[in-house]
Biopython code that builds the backbone (N, CA, C, O; Angstrom):
import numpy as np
from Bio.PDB.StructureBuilder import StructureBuilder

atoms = [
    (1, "UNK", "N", (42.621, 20.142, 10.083)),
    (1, "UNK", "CA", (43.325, 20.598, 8.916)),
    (1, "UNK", "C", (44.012, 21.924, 9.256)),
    (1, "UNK", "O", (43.385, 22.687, 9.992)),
    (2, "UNK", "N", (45.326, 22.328, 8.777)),
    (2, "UNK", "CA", (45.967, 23.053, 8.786)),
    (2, "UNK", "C", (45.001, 23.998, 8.424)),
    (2, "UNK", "O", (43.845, 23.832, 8.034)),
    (3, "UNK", "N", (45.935, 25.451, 8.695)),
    (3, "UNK", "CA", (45.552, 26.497, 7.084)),
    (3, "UNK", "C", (46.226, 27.477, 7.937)),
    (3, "UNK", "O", (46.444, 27.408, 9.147)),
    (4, "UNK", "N", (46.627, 28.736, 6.798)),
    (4, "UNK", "CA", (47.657, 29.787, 7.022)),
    (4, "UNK", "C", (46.657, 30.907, 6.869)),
    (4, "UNK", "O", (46.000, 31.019, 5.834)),
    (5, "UNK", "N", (46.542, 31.685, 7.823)),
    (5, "UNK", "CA", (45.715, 32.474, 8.404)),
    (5, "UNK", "C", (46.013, 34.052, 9.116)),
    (5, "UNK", "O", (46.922, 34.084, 9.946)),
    (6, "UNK", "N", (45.413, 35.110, 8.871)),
    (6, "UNK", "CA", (45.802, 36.250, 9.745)),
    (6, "UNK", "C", (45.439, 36.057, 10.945)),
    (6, "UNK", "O", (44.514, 35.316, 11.278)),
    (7, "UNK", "N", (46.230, 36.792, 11.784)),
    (7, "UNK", "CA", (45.874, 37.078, 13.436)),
    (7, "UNK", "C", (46.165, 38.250, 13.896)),
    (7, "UNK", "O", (47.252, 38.823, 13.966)),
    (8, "UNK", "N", (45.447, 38.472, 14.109)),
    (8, "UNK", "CA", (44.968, 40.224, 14.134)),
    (8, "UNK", "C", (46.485, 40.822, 16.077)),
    (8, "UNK", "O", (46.767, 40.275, 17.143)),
    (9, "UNK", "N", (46.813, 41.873, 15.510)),
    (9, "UNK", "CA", (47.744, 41.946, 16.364)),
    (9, "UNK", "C", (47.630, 43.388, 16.474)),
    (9, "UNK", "O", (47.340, 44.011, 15.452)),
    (10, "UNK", "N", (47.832, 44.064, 17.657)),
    (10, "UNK", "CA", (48.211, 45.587, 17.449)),
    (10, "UNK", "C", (46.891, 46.277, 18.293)),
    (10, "UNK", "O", (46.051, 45.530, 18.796)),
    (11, "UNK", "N", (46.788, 47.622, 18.396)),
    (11, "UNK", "CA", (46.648, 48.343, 19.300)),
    (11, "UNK", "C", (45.394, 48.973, 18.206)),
    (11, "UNK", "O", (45.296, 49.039, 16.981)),
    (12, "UNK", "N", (44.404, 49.436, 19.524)),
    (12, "UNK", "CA", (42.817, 49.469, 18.954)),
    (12, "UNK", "C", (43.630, 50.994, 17.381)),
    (12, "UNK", "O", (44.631, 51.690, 17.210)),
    (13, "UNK", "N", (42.239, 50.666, 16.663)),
    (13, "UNK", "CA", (42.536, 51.432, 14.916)),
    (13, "UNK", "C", (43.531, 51.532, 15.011)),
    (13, "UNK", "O", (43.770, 52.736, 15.101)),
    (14, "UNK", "N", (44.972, 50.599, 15.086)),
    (14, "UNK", "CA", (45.954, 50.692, 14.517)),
    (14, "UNK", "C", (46.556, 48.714, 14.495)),
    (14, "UNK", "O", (47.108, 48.022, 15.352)),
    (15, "UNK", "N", (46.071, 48.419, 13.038)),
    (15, "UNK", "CA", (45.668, 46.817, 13.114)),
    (15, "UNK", "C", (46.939, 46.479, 12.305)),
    (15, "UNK", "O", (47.257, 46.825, 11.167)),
    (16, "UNK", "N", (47.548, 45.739, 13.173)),
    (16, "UNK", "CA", (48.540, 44.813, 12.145)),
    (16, "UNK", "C", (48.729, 43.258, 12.370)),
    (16, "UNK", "O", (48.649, 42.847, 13.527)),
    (17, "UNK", "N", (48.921, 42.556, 11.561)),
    (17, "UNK", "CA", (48.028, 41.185, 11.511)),
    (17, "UNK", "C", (49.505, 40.575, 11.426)),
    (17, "UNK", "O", (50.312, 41.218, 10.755)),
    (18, "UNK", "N", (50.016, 39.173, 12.160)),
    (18, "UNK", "CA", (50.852, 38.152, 11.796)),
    (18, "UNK", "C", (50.386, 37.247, 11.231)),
    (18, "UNK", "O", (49.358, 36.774, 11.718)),
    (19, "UNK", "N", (51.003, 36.571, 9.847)),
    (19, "UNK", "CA", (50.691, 35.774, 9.321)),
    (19, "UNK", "C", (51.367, 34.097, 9.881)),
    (19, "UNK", "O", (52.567, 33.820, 9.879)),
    (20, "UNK", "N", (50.212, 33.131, 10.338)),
    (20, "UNK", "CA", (50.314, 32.455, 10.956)),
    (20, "UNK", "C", (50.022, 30.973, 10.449)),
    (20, "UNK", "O", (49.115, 31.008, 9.617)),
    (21, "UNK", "N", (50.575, 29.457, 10.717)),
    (21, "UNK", "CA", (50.006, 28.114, 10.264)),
    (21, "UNK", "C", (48.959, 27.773, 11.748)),
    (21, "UNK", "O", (49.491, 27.996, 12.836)),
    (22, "UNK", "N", (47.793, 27.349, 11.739)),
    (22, "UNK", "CA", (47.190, 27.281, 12.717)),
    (22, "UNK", "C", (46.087, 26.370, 12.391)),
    (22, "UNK", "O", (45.743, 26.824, 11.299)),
    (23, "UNK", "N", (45.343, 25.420, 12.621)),
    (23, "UNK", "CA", (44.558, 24.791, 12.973)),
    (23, "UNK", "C", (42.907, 25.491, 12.148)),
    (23, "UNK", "O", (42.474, 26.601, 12.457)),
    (24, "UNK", "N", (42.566, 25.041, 11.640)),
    (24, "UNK", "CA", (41.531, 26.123, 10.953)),
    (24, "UNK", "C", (40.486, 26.195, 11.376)),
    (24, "UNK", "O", (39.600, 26.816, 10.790)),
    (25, "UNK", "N", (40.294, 25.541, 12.584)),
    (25, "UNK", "CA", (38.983, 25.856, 13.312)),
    (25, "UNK", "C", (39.386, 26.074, 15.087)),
    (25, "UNK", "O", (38.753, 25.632, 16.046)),
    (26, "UNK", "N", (40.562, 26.848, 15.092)),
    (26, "UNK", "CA", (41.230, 27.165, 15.892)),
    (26, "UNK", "C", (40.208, 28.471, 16.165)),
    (26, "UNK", "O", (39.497, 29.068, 15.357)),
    (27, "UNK", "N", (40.451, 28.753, 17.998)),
    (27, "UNK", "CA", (40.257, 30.399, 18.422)),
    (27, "UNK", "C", (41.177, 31.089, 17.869)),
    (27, "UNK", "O", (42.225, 30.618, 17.425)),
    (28, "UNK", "N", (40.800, 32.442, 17.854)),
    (28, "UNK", "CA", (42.017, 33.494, 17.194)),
    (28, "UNK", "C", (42.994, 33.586, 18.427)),
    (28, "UNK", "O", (43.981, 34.293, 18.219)),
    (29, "UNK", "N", (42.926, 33.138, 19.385)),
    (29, "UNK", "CA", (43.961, 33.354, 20.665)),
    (29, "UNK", "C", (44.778, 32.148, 20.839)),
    (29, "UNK", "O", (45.922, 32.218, 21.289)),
    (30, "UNK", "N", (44.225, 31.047, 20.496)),
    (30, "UNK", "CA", (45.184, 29.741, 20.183)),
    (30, "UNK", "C", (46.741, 30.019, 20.016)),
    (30, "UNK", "O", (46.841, 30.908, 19.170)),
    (31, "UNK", "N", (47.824, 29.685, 20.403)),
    (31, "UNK", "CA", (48.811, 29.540, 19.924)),
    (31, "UNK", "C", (49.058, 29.144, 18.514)),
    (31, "UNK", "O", (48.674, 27.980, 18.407)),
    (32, "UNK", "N", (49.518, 29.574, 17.400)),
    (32, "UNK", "CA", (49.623, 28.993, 16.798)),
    (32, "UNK", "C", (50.456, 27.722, 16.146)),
    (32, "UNK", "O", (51.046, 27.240, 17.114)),
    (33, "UNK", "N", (50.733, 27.079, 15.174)),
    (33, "UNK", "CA", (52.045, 26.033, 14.693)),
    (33, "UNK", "C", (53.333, 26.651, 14.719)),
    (33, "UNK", "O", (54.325, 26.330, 15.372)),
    (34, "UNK", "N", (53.137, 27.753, 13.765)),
    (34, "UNK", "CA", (54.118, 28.216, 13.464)),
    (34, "UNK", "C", (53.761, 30.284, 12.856)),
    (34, "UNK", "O", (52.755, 30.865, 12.449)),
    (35, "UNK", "N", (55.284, 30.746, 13.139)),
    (35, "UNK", "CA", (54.343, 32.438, 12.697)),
    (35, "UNK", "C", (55.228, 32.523, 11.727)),
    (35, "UNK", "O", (56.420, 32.641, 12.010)),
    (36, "UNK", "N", (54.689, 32.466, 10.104)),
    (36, "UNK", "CA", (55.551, 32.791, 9.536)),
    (36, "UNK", "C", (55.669, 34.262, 8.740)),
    (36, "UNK", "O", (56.169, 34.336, 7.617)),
    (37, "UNK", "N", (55.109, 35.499, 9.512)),
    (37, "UNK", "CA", (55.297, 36.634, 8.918)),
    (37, "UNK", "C", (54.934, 37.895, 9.696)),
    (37, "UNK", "O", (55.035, 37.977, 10.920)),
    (38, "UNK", "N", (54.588, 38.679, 9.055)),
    (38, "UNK", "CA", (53.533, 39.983, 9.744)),
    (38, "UNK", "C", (53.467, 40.585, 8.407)),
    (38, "UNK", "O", (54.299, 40.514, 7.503)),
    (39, "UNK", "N", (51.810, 41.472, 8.450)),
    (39, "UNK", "CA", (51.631, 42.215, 7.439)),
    (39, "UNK", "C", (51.052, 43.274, 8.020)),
    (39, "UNK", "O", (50.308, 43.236, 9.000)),
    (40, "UNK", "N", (51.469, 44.437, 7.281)),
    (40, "UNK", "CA", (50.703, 45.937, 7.988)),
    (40, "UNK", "C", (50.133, 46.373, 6.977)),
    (40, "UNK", "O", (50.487, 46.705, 5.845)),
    (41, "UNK", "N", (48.896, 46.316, 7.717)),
    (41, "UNK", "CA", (47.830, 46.993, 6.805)),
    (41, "UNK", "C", (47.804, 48.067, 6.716)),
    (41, "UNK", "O", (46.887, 48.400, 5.965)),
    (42, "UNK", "N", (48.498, 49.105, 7.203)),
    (42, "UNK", "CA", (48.395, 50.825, 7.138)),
    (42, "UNK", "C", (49.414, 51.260, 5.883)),
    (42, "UNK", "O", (49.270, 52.207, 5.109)),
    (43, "UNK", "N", (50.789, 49.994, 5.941)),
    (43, "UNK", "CA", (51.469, 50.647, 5.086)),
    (43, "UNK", "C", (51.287, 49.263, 3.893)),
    (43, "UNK", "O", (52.386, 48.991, 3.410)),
    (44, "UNK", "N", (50.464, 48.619, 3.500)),
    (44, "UNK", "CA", (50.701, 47.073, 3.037)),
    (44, "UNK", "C", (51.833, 46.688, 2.726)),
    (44, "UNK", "O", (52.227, 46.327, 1.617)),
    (45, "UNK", "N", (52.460, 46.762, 3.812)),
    (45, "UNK", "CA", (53.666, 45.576, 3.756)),
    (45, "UNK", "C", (53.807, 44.374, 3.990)),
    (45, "UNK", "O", (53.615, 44.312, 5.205)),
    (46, "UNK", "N", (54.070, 43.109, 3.540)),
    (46, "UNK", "CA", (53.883, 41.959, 4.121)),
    (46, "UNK", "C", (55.660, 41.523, 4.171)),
    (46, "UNK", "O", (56.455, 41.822, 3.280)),
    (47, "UNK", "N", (55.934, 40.912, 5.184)),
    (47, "UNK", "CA", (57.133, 40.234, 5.648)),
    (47, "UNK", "C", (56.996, 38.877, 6.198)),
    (47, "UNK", "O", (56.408, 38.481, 7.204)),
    (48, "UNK", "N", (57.824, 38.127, 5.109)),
    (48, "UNK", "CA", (56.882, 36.922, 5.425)),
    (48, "UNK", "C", (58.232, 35.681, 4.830)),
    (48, "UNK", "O", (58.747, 35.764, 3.715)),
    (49, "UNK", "N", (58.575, 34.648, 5.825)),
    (49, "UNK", "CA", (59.785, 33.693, 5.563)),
    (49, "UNK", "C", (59.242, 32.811, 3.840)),
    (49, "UNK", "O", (58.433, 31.883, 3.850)),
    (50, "UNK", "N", (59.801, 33.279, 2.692)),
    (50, "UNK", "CA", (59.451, 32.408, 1.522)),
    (50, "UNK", "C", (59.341, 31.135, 1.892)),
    (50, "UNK", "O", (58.281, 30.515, 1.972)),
    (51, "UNK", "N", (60.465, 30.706, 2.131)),
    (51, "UNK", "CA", (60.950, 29.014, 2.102)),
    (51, "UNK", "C", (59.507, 28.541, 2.995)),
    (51, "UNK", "O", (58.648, 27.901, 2.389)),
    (52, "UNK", "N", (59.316, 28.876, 4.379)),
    (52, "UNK", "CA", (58.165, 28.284, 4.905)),
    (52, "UNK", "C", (56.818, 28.328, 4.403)),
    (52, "UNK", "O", (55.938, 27.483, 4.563)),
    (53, "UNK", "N", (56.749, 29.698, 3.613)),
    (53, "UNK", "CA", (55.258, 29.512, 3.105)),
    (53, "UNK", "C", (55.204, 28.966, 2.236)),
    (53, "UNK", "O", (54.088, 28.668, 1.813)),
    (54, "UNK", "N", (56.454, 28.533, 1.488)),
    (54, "UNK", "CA", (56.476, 27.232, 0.339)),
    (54, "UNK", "C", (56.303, 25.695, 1.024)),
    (54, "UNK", "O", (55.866, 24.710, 0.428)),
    (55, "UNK", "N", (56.675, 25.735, 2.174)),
    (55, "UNK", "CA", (56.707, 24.465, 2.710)),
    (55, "UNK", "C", (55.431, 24.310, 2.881)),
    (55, "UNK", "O", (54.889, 23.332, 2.367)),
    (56, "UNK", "N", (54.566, 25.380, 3.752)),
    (56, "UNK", "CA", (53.308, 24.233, 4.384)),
    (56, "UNK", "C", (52.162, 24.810, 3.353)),
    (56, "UNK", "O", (50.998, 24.556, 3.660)),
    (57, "UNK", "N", (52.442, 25.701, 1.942)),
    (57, "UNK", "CA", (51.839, 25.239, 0.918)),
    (57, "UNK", "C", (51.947, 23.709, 0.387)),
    (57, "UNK", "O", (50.937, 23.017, 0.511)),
    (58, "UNK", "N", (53.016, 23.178, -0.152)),
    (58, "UNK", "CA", (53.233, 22.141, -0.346)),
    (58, "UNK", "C", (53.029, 20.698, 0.742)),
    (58, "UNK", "O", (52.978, 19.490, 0.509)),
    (59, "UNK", "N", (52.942, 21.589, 2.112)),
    (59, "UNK", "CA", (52.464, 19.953, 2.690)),
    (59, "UNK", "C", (51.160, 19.866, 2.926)),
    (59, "UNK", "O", (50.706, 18.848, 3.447)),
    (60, "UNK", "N", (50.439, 20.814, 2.615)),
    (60, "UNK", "CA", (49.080, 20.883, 2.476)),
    (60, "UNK", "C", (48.013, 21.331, 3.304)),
    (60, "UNK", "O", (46.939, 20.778, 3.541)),
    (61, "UNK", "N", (48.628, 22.800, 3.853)),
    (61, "UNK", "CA", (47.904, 23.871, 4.089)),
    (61, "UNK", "C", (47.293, 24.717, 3.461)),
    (61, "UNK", "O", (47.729, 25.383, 2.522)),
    (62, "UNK", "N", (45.983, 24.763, 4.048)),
    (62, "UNK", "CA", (44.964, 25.718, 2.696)),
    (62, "UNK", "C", (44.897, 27.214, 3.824)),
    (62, "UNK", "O", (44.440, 27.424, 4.948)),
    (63, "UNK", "N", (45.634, 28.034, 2.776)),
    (63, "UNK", "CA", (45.545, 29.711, 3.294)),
    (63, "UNK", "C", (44.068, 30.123, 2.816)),
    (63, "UNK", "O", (43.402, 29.702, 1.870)),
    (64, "UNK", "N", (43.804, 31.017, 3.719)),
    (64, "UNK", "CA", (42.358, 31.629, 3.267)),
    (64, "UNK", "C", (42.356, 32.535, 2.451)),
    (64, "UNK", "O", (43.418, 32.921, 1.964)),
    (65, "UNK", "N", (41.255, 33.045, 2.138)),
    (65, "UNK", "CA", (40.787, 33.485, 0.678)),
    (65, "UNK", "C", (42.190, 35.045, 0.849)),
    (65, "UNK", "O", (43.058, 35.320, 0.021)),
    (66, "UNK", "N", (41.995, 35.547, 1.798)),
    (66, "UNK", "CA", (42.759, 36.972, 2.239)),
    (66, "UNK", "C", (44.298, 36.230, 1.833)),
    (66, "UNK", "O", (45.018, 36.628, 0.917)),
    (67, "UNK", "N", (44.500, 35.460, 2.435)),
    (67, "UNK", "CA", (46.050, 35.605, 2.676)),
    (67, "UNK", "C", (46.622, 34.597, 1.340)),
    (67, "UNK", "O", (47.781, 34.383, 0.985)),
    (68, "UNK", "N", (45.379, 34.110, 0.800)),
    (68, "UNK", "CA", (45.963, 33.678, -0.770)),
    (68, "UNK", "C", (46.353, 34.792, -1.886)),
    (68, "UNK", "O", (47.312, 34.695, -2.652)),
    (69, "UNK", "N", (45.390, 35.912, -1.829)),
    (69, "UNK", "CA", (45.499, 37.077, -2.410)),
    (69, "UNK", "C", (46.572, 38.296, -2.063)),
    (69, "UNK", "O", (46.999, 39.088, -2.904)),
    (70, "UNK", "N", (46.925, 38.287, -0.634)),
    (70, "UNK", "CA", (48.146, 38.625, -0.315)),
    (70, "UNK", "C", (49.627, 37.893, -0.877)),
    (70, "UNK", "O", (50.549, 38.448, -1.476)),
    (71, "UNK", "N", (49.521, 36.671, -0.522)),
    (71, "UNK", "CA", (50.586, 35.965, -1.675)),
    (71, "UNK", "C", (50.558, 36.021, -2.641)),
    (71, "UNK", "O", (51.636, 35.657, -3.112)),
    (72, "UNK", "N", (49.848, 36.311, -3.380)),
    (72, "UNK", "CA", (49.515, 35.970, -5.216)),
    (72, "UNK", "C", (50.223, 37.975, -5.361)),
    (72, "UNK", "O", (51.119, 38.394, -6.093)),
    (73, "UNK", "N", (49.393, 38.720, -4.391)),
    (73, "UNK", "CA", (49.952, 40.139, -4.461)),
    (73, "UNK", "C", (51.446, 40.410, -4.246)),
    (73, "UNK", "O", (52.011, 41.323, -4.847)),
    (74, "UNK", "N", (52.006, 39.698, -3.480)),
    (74, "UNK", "CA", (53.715, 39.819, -3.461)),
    (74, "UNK", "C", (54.277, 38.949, -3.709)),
    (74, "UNK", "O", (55.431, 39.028, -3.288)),
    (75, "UNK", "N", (53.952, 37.621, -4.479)),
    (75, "UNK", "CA", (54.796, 37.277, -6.011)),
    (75, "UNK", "C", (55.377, 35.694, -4.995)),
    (75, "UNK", "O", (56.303, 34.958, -5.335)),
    (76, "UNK", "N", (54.609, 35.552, -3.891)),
    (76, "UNK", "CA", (55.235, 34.527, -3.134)),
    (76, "UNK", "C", (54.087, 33.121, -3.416)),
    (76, "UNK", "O", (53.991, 32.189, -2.618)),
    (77, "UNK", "N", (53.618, 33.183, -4.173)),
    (77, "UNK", "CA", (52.344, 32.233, -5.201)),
    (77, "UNK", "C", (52.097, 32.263, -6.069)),
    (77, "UNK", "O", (51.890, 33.431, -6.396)),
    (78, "UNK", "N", (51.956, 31.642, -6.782)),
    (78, "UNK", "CA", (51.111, 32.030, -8.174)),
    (78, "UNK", "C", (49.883, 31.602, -8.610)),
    (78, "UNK", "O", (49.309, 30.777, -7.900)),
    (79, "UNK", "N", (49.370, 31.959, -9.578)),
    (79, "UNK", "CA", (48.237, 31.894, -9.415)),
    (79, "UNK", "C", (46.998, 32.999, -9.424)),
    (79, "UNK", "O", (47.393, 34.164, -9.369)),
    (80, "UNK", "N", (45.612, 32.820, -9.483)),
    (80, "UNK", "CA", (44.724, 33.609, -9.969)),
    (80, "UNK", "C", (44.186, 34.245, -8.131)),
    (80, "UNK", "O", (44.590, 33.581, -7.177)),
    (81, "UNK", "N", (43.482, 35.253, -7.922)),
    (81, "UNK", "CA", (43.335, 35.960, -7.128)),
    (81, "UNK", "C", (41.765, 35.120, -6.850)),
    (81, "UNK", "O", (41.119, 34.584, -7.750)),
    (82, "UNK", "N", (41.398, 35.163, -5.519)),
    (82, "UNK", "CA", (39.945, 34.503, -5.355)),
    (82, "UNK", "C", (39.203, 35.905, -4.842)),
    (82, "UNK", "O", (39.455, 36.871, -4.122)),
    (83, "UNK", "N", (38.230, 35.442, -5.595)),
    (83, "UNK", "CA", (36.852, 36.725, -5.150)),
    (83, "UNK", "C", (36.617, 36.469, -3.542)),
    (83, "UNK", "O", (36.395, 35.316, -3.172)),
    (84, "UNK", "N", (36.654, 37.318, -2.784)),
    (84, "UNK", "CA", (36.378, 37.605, -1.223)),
    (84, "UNK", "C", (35.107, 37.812, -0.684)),
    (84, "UNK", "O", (35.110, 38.833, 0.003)),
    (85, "UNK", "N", (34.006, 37.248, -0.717)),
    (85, "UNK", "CA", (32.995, 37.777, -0.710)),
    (85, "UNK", "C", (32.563, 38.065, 0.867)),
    (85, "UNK", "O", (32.963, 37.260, 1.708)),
    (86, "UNK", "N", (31.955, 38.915, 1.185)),
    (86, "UNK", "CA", (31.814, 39.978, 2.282)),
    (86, "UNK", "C", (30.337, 39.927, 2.742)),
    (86, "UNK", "O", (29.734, 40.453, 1.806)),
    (87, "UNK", "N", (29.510, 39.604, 3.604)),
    (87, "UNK", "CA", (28.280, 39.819, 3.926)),
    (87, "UNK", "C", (27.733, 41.189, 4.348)),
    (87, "UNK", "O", (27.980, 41.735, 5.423)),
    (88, "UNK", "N", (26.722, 41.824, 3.067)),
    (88, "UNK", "CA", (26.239, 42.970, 2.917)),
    (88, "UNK", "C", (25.093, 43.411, 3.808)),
    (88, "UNK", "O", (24.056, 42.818, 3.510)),
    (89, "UNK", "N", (25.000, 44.011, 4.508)),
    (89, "UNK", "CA", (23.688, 44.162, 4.908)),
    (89, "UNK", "C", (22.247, 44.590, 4.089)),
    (89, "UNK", "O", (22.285, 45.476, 3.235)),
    (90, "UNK", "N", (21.170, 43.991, 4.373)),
    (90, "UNK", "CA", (20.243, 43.642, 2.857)),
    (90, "UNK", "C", (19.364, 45.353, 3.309)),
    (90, "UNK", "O", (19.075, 45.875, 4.385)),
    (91, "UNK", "N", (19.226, 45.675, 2.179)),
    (91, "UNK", "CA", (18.445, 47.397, 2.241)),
    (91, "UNK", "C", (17.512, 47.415, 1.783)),
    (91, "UNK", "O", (17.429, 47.049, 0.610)),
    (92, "UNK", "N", (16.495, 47.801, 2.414)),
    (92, "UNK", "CA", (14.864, 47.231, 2.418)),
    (92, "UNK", "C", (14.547, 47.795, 0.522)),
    (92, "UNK", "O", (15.108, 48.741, -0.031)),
    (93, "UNK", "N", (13.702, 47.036, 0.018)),
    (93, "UNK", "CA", (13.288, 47.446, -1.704)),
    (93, "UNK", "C", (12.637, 48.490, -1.282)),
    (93, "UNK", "O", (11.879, 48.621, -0.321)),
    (94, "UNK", "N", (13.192, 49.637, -2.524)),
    (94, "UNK", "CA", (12.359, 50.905, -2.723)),
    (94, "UNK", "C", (11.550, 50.280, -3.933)),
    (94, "UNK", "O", (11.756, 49.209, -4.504)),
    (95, "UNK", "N", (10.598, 51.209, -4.164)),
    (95, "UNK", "CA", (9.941, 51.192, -5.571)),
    (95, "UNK", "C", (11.281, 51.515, -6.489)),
    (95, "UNK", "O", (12.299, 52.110, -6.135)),
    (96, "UNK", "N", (10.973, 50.952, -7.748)),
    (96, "UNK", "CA", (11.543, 51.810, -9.191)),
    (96, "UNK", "C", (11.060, 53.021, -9.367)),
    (96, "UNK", "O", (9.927, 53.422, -9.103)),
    (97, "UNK", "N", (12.215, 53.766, -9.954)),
    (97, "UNK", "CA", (12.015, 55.511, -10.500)),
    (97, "UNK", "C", (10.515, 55.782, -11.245)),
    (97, "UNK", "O", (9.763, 56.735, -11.040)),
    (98, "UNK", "N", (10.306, 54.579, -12.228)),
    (98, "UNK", "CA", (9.484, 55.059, -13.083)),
    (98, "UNK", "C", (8.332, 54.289, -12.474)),
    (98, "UNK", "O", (7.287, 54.447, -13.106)),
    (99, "UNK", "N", (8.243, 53.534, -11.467)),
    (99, "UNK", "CA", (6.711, 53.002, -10.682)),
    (99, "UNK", "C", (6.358, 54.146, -10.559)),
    (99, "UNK", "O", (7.057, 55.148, -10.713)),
    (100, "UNK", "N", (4.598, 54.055, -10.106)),
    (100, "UNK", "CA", (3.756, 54.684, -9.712)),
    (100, "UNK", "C", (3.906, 54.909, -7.644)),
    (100, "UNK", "O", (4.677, 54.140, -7.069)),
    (101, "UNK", "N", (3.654, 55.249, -7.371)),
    (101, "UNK", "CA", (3.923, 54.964, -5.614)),
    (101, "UNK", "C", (2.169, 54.295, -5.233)),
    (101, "UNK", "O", (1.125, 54.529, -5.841)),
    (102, "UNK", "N", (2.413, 53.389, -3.965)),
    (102, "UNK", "CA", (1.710, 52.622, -3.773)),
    (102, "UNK", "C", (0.933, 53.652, -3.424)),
    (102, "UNK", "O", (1.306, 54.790, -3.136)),
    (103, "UNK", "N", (-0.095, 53.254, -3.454)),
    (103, "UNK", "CA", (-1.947, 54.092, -3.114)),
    (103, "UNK", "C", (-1.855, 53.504, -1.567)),
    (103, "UNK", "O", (-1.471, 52.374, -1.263)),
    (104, "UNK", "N", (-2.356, 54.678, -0.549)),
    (104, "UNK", "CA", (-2.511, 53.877, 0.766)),
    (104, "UNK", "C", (-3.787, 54.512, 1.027)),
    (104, "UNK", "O", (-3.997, 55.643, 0.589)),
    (105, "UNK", "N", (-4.616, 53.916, 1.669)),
    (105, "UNK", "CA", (-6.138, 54.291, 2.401)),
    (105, "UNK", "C", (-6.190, 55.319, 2.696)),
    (105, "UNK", "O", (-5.220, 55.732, 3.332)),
    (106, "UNK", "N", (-7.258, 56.235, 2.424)),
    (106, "UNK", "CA", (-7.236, 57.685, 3.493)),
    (106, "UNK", "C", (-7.791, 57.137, 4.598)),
    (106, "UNK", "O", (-8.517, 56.154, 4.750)),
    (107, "UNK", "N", (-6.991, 58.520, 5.897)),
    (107, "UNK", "CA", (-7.280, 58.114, 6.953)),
    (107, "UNK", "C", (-9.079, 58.741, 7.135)),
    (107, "UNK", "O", (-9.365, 59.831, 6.639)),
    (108, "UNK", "N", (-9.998, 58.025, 7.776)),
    (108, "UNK", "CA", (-11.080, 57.731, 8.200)),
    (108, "UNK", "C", (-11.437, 59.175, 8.911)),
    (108, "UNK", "O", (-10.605, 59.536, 9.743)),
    (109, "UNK", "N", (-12.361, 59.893, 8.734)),
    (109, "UNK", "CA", (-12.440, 60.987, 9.957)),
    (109, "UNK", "C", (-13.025, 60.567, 11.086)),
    (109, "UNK", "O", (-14.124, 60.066, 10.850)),
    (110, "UNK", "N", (-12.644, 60.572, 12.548)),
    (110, "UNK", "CA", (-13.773, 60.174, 13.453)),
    (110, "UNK", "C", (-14.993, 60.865, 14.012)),
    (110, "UNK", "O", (-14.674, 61.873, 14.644)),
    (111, "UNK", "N", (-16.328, 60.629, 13.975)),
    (111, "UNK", "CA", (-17.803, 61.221, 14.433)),
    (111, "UNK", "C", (-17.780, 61.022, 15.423)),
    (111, "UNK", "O", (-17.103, 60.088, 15.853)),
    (112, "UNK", "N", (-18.488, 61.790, 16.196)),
    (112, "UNK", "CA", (-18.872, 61.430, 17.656)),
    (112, "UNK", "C", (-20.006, 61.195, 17.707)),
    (112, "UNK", "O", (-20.797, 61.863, 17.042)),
    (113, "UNK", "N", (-20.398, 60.225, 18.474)),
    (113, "UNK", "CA", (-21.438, 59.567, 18.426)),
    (113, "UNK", "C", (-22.529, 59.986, 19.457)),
    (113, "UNK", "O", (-23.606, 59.391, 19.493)),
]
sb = StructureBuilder()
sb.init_structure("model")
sb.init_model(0)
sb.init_chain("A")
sb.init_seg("    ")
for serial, (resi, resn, name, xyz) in enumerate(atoms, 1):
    if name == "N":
        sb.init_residue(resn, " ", resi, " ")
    sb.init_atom(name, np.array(xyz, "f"), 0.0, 1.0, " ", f" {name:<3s}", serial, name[0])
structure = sb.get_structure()
């Protein structure tokens, strides 16, 4: 299956991404189908051929969650924005403010025997 996808382009912390039709379980180094744009993330600009991203919307390429929300953001889609969800790293449970703190054993004195 198709799908229209970023590909990360540009020179280390300075990231600018071409927007690309590519294979959706493609490597990010794959050639792609077709490049139909670039977007810079420093200044968010996206430049991007209308007519084609109307085309392989309509022939039935699914853009990912990012680059649906980039279209829907510069008026080249329409449509509702999709939630992006991001994997958080999990942060160990504290107690609550108003708990008590756990009771731990006193330490033991040692005798010599």
């Amino acid at each position: 299956m198709l799908a229209i996808k970023l590909q990360r382009i540009g020179k280390k912390h300075q990231p600018s991404y071409r927007l690309v039709v590519a294979e959706r379980r493609s490597k990010l180094g794959a050639p792609p189908v077709e490049d139909l744009g670039a977007y810079d993330l420093r200044t968010k600009q996206l430049s991007a051929k209308k007519e084609r991203v109307e085309h392989w919307l309509k022939t039935g390429a699914q853009p990912t969650a990012s680059v649906w929300n980039l279209l829907v953001t510069h008026k080249l889609a329409s449509g509702k924005k999709i939630a992006v969800k991001m994997n958080k790293p999990e942060v160990a449970a504290q107690p609550a403010a108003g708990a008590a703190p756990a009771e731990q054993p006193a330490a033991q004195p040692k005798t010599a025997a």
